[in-house]
C-alpha positions in Angstrom: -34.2 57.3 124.6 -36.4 57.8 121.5 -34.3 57.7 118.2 -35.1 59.5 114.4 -36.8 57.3 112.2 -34.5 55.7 110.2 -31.5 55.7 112.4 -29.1 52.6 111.7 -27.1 51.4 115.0 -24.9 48.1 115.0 -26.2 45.8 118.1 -24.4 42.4 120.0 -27.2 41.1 120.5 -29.3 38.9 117.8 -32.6 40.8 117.6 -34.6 44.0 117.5 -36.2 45.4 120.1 -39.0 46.9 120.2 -40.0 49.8 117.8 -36.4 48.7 115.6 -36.5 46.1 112.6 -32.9 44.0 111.3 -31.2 45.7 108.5 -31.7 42.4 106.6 -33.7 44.2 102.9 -37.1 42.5 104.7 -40.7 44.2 102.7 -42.3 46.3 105.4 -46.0 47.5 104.6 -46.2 51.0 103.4 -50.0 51.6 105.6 -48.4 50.4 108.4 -44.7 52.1 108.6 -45.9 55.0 107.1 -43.3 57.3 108.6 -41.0 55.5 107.9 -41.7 55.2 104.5 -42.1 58.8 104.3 -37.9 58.4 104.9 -36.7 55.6 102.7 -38.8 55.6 99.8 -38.6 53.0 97.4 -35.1 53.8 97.9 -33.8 49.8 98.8 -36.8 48.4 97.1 -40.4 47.8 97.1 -43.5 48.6 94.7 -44.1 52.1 96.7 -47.7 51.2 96.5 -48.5 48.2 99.1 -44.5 47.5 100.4 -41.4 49.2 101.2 -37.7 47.4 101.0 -35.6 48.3 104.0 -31.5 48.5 103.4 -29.8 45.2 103.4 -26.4 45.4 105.6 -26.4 41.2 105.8 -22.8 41.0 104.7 -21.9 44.4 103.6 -19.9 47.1 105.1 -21.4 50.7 105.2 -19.9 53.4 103.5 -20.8 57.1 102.9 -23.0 58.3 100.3 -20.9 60.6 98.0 -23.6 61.7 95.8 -21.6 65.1 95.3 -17.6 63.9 95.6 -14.8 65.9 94.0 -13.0 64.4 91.7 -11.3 61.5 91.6 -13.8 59.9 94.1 -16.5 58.1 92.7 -20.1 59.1 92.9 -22.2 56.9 95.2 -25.5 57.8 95.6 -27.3 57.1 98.7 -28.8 53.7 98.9 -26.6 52.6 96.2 -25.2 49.0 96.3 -21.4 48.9 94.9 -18.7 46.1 95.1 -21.4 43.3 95.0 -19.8 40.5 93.2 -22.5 39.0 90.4 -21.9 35.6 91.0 -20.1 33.3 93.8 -16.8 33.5 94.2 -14.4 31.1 91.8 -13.0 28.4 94.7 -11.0 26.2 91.6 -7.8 26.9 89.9 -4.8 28.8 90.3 -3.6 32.8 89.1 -1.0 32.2 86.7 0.1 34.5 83.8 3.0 34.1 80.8 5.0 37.2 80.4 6.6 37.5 76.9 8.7 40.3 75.6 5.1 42.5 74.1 4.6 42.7 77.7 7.8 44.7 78.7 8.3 48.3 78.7 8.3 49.4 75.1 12.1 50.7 74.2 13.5 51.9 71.7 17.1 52.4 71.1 18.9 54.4 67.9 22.0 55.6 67.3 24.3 57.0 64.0 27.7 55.9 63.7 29.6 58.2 61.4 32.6 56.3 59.0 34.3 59.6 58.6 35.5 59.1 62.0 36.7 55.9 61.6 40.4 54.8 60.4 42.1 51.4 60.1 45.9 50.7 59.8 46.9 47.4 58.4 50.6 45.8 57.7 51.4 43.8 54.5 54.4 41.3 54.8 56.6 40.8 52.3 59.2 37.8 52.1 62.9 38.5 52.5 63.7 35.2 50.9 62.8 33.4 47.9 64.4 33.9 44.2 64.3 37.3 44.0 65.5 38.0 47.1 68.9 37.6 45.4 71.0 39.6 45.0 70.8 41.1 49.2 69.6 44.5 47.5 66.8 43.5 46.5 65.4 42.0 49.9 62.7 44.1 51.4 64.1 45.1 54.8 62.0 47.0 57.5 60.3 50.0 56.0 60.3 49.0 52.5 57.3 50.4 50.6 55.7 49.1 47.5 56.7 50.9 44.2 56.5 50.7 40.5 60.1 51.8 40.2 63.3 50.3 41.4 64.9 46.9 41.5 62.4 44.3 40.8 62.0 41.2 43.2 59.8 38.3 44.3 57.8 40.8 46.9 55.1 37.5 46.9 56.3 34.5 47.1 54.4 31.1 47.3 56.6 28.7 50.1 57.7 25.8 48.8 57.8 24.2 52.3 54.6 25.4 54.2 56.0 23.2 57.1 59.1 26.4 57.6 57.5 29.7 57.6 59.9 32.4 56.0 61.2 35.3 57.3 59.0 37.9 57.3 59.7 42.2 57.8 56.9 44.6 58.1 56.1 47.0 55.8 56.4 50.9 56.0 53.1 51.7 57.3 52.2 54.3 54.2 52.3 51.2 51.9 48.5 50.1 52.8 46.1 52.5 53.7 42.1 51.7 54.9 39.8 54.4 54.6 36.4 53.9 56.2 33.4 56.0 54.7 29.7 56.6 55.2 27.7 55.9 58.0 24.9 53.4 59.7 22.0 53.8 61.2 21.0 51.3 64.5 17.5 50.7 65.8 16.0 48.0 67.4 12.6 48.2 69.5 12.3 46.0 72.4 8.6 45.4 74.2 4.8 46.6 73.6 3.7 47.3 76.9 1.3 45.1 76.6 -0.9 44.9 80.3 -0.7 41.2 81.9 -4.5 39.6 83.0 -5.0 37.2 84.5 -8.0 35.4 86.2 -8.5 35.6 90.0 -9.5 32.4 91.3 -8.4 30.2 94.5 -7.0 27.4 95.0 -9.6 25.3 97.2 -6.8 23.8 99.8 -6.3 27.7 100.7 -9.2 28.8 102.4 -9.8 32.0 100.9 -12.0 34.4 100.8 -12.0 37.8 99.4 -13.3 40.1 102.6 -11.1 42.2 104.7 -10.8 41.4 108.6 -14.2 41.8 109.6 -16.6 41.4 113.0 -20.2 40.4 112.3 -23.0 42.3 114.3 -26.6 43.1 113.6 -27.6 46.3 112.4 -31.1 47.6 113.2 -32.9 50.2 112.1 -35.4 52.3 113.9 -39.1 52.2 112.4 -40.9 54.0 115.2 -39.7 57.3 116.5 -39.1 61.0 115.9 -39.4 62.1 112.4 -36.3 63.7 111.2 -37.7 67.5 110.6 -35.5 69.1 107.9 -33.5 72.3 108.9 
């Protein structure tokens, strides 16, 4: 069955026949393959003057030519080569990174706390013994409150004998009053967001390579045939 020239088909077997050439980027001469030439260009190669290149498939997977793709594919012109690494793959080392705290999610966390909102209560002791707790009217009892008039008495008193605590009443809870006022601000940032890289290598005791699960054939391409007439 004759084929178009140019027609790329993957074979078993490890030849080309007759009238077919390997896919391997071999120079073909442009007097001689002149149809064919006529197809492909200098589109793989050549000077276009005394040699053609044909298109190199020795290790490479075919993919459409999406000269015209809507967005977000990328734009691959026919004949194009992509995903060709420049140099040998890295077969030392290990893929190791440090994360710090730049490298988390940036966060940032504020707040107000208002003092006019905020009240304390406090209790102040007084004695009931001592010098001036004598005579009994003039021991604070329960719900005594601090005042500028009245019987005077020893409402502090330093204990001679630390060892003995004295008796001690609570005060009325009007006597001390705590008044908080104004307000705070909080902020604290946490993170930067700062991408991680690092280095792709492989270890050498892993056996790695970087291809996905492949099967090798030859792919030939026809040279002699019908030309592809366009519509």
């Amino acid at each position: 069955m004759d084929a178009f020239v140019g027609t790329i088909v993957p074979v078993v077997f490890p030849y080309a026949p007759e009238n077919w050439a390997l896919c391997n980027g071999q120079l073909l001469s442009v007097s001689q393959y002149q149809v064919l030439f006529a197809v492909l260009g200098t589109r793989y190669g050549g000077d276009g003057i005394k040699d053609f290149r044909l298109p190199d498939l020795c290790g490479r997977t075919a993919i459409g030519a999406m000269g015209t793709a809507p967005a977000p594919a990328p734009t691959v012109a026919l004949g194009k080569v992509v995903g060709d690494p420049p140099t040998a793959p890295v077969t030392t080392g290990s893929v190791s990174a440090t994360i710090s705290n730049n490298n988390l999610p940036r966060v940032t966390v504020s707040g107000t706390v208002s003092g006019a909102s905020m009240t304390a209560r406090s209790t102040l002791y007084a004695t009931s013994a001592g010098p001036g707790a004598t005579p009994a009217a003039n021991k604070p009892s329960a719900g005594a409150m601090l005042s500028s008039t009245g019987t005077s008495g020893a409402v502090y008193y330093v204990n001679p004998t630390p060892a003995t605590p004295l008796p001690a009443v609570a005060m009325d809870a009007s006597s001390v009053g705590t008044v908080l006022g104004g307000s705070a601000t909080l902020s604290a940032s946490l993170g930067a967001g700062t991408p991680i890289t690092a280095p792709l290598v492989m270890a050498p005791s892993a056996a790695l390579f970087p291809m996905q699960p492949s099967l090798a054939l030859n792919y030939i391409i026809c040279v002699n045939g019908l030309y592809p007439t366009r519509p």
